[in-house]
N, C-alpha and C positions, 0 to 999 in steps of 0.2 A: 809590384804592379808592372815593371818595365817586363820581367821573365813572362807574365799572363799574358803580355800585351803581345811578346813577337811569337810567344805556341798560338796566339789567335793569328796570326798574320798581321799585327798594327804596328808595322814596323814606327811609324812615325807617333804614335803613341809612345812605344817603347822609348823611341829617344827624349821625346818629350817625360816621363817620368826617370828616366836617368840623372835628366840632366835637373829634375827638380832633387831628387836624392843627394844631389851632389852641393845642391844649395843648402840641401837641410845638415847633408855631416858638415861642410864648414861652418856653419849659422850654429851650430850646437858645440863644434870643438875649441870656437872662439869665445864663448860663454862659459864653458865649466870645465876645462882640460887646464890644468895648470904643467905647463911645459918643463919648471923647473925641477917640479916634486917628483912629476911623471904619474899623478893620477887626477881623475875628476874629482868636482865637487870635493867634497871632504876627506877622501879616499876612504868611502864605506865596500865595502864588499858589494854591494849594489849597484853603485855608480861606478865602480869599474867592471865587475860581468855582464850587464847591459851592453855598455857600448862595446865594448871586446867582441862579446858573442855577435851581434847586430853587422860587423864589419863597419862601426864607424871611426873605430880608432886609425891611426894614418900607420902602414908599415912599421916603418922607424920607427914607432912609441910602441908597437906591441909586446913585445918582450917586456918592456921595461911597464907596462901597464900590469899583465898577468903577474910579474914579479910581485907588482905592491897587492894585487890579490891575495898571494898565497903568504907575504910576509903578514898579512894582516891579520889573517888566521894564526899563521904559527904564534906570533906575538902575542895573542889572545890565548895563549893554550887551546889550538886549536877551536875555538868556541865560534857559533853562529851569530851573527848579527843580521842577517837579510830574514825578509819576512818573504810573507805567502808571493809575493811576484819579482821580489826578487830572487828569490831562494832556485826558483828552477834557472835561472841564466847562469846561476854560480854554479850551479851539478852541470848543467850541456860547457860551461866554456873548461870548468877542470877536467872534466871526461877528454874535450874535443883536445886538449891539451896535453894530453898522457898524465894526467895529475891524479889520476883516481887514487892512488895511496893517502892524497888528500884528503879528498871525500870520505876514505874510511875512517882516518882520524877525527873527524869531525861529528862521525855518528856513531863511531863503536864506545861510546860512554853516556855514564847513565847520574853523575854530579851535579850537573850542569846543563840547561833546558838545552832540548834538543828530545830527539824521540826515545832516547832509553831513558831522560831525563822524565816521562810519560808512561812510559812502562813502572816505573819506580812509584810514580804518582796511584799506580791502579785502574790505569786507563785502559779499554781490553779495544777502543777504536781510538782514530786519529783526532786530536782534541786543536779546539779553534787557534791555541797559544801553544808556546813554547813550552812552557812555563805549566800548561795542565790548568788554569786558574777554573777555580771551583764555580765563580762567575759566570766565566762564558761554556760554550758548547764542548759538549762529549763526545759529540758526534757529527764530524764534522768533514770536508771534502777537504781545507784547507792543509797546506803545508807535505801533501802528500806526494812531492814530487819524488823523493827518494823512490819509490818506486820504478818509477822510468830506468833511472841505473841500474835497478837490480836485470831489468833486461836487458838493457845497451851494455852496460858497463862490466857487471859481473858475467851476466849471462852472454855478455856481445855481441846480440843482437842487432843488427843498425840494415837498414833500407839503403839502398843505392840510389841518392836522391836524383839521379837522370832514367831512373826505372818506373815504371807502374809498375805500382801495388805490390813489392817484394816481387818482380821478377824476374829482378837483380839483386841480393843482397849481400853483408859480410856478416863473418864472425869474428873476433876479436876480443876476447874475456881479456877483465882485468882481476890477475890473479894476486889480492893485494890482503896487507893484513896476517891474521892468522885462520884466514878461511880455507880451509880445507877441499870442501867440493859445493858447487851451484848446481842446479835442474831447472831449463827455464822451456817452456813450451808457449808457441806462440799462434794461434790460427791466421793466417793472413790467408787473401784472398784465393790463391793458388794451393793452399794445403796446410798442414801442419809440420812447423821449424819447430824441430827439440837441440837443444844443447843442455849436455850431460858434461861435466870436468869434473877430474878428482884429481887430489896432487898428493904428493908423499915425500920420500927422501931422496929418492932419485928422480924425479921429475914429477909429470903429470898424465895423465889421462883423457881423451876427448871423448864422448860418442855426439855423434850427429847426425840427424836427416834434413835431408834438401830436398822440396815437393816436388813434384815430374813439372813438366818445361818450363822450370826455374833455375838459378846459377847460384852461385856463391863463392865469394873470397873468404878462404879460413888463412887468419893469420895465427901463426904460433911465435911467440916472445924468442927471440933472435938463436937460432944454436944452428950446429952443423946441421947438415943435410942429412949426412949419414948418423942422426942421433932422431931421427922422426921415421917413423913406421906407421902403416896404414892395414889393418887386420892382421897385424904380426907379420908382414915384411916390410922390405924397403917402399918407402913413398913412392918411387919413381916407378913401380915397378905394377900396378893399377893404374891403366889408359883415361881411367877417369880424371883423376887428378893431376893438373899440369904444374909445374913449378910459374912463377911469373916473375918475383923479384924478391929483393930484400931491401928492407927501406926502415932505415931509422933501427927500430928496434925488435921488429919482425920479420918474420920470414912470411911469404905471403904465395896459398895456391888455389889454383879456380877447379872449382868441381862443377860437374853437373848433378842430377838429380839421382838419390840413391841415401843409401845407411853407412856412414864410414865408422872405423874405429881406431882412430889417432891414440897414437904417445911419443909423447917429447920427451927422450931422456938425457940427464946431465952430462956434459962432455968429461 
């Protein structure tokens, strides 16, 4: 509400919802944050990706928040416990977090409810429960978040949240697991975003289009400079594509609008 309030020009709105947000994360971190354990509530995978994702957890506890996420999983043999609303703040906070290897381990198995746990059941759509129960619904909207990553995540797709409508956006595949190659096509407002990857022994493969007067950050998973090619030459050597930085664990370059054909090979 504070961000709506000052793109309208109410600046004193805006501060006026700030400062109410700020009554609300201490009002809620004093209630269900246990400071010793380092998680909410009962430390379900729900009640720590909500607040995590949300930005109500305080700095200094984040790390040590996300921790008890991904330990809770692993301890669980990887196994789901969040339902239909929490289940999407745990795929956006382990994405926003470089955890997608997570996320994979959590759904590339079919034992134990969860969606292959559904596929197994004889399910041909997304069913109301984990679990497929004969009970409830066959056909159903619920728990269908996993989709969303297969664009953002695998596909890397994601919006430039200070842009309208994709006319900024990144790429960023999470190349995790034993998946091979993704194909994700997207229509957004400006045109159609394809990301094509394929990976092998020596590296990987990109293809991509970015719609006319629209931009893009493609990032590739950290390697030399001189190991990424853009149509069969050196990157640097197509005025489209600029270098910009490297950060964390990618290398990271802004294009404009056009059909490229990236490979990142192993050093």
């Amino acid at each position: 509400m504070a961000r709506c309030a000052l793109l309208l020009g109410n600046e004193e709105e805006a501060r006026y919802y700030e400062e109410l947000a700020d009554e609300v994360k201490k009002a809620f971190n004093e209630k269900f944050f246990d400071r010793e354990k380092g998680y909410y509530d009962r430390g379900s995978q729900t009640a720590n990706a909500m607040p995590l994702y949300l930005g109500i957890v305080e700095p200094e506890y984040r790390e040590q928040v996300l921790g008890q996420i991904i330990q809770n999983i692993r301890e669980q043999d990887n196994s789901i416990t969040s339902g239909d609303i929490g289940f999407s703040y745990l795929l956006r906070i382990l994405k926003r977090e470089n955890a997608s290897e997570v996320i994979f381990d959590m759904n590339n198995q079919t034992h134990k409810p969860g969606y292959g746990y559904q596929l197994m059941q004889g399910a041909t759509s997304l069913t109301e429960s984990w679990t497929a129960l004969q009970t409830a619904s066959h056909n159903h909207c619920m728990l269908g978040h996993l989709l969303e990553w297969f664009y953002s995540g695998l596909g890397g797709i994601k919006a430039d949240p200070g842009a309208l409508a994709y006319k900024r956006f990144m790429i960023r595949p999470d190349l995790v697991g034993d998946i091979t190659s993704t194909r994700v096509t997207f229509e957004s407002p400006y045109g159609k975003i394809f990301h094509e990857w394929e990976r092998g022994e020596n590296g990987y493969k990109s293809h991509i289009t970015i719609p006319a007067n629209t931009t893009a950050v493609i990032c590739f998973p950290e390697a030399p400079r001189e190991c990424i090619t853009e149509n069969g030459g050196p990157v640097g050597y197509n005025p489209s594509v600029t270098y910009l930085c490297t950060d964390g664990k990618y290398i990271m370059y802004k294009t404009g609008s056009g059909t490229y054909c990236f490979e990142v090979r192993k050093p």
